[in-house]
C-alpha positions in Angstrom: 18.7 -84.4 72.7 20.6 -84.7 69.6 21.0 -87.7 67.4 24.9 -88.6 67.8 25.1 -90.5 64.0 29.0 -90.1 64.3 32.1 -90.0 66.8 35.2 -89.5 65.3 36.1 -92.5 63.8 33.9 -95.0 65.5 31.3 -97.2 63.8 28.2 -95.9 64.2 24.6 -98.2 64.8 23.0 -95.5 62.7 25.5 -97.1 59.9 24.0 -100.3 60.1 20.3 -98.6 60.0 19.5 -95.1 59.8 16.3 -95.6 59.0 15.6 -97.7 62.7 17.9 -96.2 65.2 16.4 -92.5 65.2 12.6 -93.4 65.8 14.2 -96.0 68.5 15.9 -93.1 70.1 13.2 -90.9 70.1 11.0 -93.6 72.1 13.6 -94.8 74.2 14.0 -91.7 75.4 10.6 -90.9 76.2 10.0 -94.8 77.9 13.3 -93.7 79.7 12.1 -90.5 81.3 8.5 -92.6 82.4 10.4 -95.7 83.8 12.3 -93.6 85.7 9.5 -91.1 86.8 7.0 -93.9 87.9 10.6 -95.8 90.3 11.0 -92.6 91.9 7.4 -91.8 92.7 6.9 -95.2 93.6 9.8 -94.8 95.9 8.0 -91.5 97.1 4.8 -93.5 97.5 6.3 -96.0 99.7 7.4 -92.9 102.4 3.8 -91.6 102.7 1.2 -92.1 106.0 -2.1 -93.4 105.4 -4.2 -90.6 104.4 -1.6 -89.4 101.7 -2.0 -92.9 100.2 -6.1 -92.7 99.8 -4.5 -89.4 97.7 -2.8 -90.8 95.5 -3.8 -94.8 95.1 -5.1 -94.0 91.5 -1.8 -93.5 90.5 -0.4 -96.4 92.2 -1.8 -99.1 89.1 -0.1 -96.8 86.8 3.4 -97.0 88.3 2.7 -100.4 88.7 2.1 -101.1 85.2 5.2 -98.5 84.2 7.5 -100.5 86.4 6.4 -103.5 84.8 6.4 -102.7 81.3 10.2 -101.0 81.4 11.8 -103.1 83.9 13.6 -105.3 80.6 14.6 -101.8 79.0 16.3 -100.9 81.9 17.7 -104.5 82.6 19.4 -104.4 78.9 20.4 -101.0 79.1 22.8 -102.1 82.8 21.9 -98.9 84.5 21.5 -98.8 88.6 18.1 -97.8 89.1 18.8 -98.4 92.2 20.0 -94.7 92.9 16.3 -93.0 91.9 15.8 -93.9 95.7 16.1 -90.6 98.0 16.6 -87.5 95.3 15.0 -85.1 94.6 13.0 -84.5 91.3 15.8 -82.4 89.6 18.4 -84.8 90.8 16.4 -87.7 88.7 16.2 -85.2 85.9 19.9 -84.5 86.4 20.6 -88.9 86.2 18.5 -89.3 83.0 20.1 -87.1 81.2 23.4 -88.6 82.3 21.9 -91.8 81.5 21.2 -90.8 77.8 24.3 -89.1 76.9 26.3 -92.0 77.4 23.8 -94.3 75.4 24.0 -91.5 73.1 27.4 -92.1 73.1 27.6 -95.9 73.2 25.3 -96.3 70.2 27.7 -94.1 68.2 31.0 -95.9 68.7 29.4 -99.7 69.9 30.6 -102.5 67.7 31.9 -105.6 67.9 35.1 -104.4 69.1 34.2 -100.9 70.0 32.5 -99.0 72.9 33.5 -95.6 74.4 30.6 -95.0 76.5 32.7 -95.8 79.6 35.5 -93.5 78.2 35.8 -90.6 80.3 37.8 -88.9 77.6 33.8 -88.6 76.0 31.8 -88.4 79.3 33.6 -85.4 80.1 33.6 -83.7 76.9 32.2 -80.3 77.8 30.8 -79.4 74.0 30.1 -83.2 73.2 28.0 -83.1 76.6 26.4 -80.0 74.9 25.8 -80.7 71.5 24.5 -83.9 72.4 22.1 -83.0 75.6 20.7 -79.0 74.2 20.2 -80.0 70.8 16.9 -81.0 69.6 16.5 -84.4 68.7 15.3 -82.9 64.6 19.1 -82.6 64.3 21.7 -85.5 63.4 25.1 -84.7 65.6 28.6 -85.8 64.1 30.8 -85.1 66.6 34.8 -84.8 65.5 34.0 -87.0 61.9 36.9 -88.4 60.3 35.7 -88.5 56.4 37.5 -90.5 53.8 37.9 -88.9 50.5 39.9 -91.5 48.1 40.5 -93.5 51.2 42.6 -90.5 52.8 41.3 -89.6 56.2 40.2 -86.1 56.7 39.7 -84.8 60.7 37.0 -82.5 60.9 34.9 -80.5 64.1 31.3 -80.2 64.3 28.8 -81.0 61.9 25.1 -80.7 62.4 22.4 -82.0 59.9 19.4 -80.4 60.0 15.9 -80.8 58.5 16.7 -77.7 56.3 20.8 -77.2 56.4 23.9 -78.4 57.3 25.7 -76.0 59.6 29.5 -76.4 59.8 31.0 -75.4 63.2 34.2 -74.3 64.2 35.2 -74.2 68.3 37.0 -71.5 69.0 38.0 -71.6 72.7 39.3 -68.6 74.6 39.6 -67.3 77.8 36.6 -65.9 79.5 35.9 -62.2 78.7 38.9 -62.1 76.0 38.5 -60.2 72.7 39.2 -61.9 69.3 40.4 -59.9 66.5 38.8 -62.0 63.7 41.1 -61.5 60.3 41.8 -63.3 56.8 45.1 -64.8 57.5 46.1 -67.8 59.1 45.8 -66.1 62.7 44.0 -64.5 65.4 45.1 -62.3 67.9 43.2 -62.7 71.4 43.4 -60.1 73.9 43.5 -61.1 77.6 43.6 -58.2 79.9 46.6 -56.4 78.9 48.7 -59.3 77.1 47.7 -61.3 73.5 48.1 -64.3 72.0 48.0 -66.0 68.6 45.4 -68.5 68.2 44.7 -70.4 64.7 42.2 -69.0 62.9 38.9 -71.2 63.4 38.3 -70.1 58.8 40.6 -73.0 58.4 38.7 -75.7 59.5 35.7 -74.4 58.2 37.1 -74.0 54.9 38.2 -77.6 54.8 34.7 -78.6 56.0 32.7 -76.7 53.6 34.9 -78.5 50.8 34.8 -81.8 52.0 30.9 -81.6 52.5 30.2 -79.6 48.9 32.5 -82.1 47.0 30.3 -85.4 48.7 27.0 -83.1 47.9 27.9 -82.5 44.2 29.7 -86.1 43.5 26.0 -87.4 44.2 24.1 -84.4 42.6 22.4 -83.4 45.9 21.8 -80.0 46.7 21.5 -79.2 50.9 22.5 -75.7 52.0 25.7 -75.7 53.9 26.1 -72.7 57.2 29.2 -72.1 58.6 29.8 -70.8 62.0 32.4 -70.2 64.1 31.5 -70.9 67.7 32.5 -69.1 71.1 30.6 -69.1 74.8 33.1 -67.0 76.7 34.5 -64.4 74.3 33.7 -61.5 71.9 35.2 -61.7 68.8 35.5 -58.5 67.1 35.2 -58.9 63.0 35.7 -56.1 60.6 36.3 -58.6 57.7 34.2 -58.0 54.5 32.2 -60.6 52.5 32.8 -63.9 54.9 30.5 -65.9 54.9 30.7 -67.5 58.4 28.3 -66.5 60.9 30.4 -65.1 64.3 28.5 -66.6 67.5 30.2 -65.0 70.6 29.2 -64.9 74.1 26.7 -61.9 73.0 25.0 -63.8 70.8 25.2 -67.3 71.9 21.9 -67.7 74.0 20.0 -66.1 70.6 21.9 -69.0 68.3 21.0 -72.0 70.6 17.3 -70.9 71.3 16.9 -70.0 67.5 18.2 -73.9 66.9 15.8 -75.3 69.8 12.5 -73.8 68.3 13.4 -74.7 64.8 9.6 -76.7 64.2 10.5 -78.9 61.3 10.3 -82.8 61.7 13.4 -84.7 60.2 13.1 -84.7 56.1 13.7 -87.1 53.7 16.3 -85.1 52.0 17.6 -84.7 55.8 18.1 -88.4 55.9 19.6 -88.7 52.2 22.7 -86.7 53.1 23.1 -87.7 56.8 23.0 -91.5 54.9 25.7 -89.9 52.6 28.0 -88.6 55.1 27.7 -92.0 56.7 28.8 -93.8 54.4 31.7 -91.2 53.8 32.8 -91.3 57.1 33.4 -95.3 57.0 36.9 -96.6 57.5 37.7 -98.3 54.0 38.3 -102.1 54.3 41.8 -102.9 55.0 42.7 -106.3 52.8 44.2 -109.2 55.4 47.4 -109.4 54.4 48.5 -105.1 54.9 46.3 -105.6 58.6 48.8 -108.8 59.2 51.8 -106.2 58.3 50.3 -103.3 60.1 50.1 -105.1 63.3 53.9 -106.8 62.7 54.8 -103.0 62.9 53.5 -102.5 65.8 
């Protein structure tokens, strides 16, 4: 699972300390997974006769120590552990990954104001759910980014920051089994059965994420390669452009993409962290003096 560094324009914990809050992560979610485990075979343990219990009592100091030794994690974290009780295995599997994607998402937007984990505008976000949950925790996620260039705020999609490159991705959503006509302009055509419409051509948005990213990358004399792709589960797109240099990931080539991201081997870098740090601090909302905040909110 990914590290979510950045949700749109929430402040971020990895802001405060991006050194701290990957490691954390990765422990957390490890200590997670065993806490869990050891409560639901406990739970198991407590179902079986006699003679299955001479079986397995040479586990039972292990859980007890697990349950003892994570019971404060789960106590700060306020999750219901309460509901490992009667599942199954993959229905445990199924709540700690629910459980992680919205810590995933609270440590990216908590604050002292701020907290969206109980938004179900994010919970339910199909490719936040995704990016977050399939991608390997080597990769730093910024989901949506707003980026301030000369304090002017700049929306952009899906960034992904990993050990060796930056990939740029573009969502372009269609209709399942549609055909894109990919082309230069400001619009696509999408065929649906017999009928087409125009959709906004996902280059755009690339383009303006490339620039923003290259200008940050040069202003601080960093060099990171930068991979643009445009990114589609249910459609073909069908490109006879020359010379672009995005990468097309339809629904034939989407399973290749993801599993070519899942066994990539490197550890995070150093440089890794040096540009994620950059686009942090990029991504900031610039301090607002007290007196415009006092007229902002009079305007409201």
């Amino acid at each position: 699972m990914a590290h979510l560094i950045k949700l749109e324009d929430y402040n971020s914990r990895y802001q405060l300390d991006l050194h701290r809050y990957p490691s954390q992560y990765t422990r957390m979610k490890k200590e997670r997974w065993f806490y869990l485990k050891s409560e639901w075979e406990q739970s198991e343990y407590a179902r079986l006769d006699e003679d299955e219990i001479n079986e397995v009592a040479p586990k039972k100091d292990l859980i007890k120590l697990a349950l003892k030794r994570f019971k404060s994690w789960s106590h700060h974290q306020k999750i219901d552990d309460s509901k490992v009780l009667n599942i199954t295995l993959d229905q445990l599997k199924d709540k700690y990954m629910d459980d992680l994607f919205k810590m995933q998402i609270k440590w990216a937007s908590s604050s002292s104001f701020e907290n969206a984990s109980d938004d179900a505008t994010y919970v339910d976000d199909k490719w936040l759910r995704f990016f977050a949950q399939t991608i390997p925790d080597n990769y730093f996620l910024m989901y949506k980014p707003v980026f301030y260039l000369k304090k002017a705020p700049i929306d952009l999609e899906i960034l992904l920051v990993g050990p060796t490159e930056i990939i740029c991705i573009s969502i372009l959503e269609g209709q399942e089994h549609s055909v894109f006509e990919a082309g230069s302009g400001k619009f696509w055509t999408e065929y649906i059965n017999e009928s087409r419409k125009r959709r906004i051509s996902p280059l755009l948005s690339l383009t303006r994420m490339t620039g923003v990213i290259k200008t940050l990358l040069d202003t601080a004399e960093l060099s990171f390669p930068v991979r643009q792709v445009v990114l589609n589960r249910e459609s073909i797109i069908d490109n006879k452009m020359q010379g672009v240099k995005a990468e097309f990931i339809d629904r034939r080539k989407f399973a290749e993409w993801l599993e070519a991201l899942k066994k990539n081997p490197s550890p995070i870098k150093s440089q890794q962290m040096r540009i994620s740090a950059l686009l942090l601090l990029n991504s900031t909302k610039p301090e607002v003096p007290e007196e415009k905040e006092e007229e902002e909110r009079d305007n409201q």
